[in-house]
N, C-alpha and C positions, 0 to 999 in steps of 0.2 A: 606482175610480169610473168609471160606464159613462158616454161624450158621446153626445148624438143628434145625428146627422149630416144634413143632406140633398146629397146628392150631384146635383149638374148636369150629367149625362154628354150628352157630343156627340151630338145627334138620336137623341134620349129623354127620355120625361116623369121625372120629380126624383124620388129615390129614397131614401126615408126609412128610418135603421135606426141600430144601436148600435156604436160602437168601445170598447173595454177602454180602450185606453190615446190622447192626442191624438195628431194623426200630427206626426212631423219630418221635416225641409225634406228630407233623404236618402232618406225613403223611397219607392218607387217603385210602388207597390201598395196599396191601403186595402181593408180588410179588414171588411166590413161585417157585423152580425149581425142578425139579422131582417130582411133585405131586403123592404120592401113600397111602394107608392106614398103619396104623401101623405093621400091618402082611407082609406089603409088597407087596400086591396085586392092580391091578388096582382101579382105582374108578369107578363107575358104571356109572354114567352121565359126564363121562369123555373118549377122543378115545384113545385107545391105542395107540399110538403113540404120546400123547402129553405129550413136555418136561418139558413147562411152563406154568403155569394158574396164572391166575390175580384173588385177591378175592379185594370184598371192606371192611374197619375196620370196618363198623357197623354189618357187619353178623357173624361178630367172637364176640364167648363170651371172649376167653382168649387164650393166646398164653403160652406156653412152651417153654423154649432155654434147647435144649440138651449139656449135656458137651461136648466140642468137645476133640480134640488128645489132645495136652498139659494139659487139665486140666486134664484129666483120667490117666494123669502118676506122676502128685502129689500123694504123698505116706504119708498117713495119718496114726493118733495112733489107734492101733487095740486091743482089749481084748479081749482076750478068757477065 
């Protein structure tokens, strides 16, 4: 099952894209697949054609997990 990520790397805009597996507290590197900006646009020091980028954990401030399919069809209590 793929997570959406958005990645908050240290002075650069937020970096949306897919991990395979979630990351563990060990690991030192996040390995992003479809790297693109929030808009959906390429990244600028990135080539158009790249599928995959490797960052390292120290240059990210914080990470995001977007909800993926199944949890967005849990059906919560709503007020109007």
């Amino acid at each position: 099952m793929a997570y959406t990520l958005i990645l908050h790397v240290a002075g650069e805009d937020p970096i949306v894209g897919e991990v395979d597996e979630m990351l563990k507290p060990e690991d030192t590197l996040v390995i992003l697949n479809n790297p693109r900006r929030r808009d959906g646009k390429d990244i600028h020091y990135l080539q158009s054609n790249v599928v995959q980028a490797i960052w390292p954990v120290v240059r990210i401030n914080f990470i995001e997990v977007l909800p993926g399919e199944q949890e967005e069809q849990i059906i919560g209590f709503v007020r109007e």
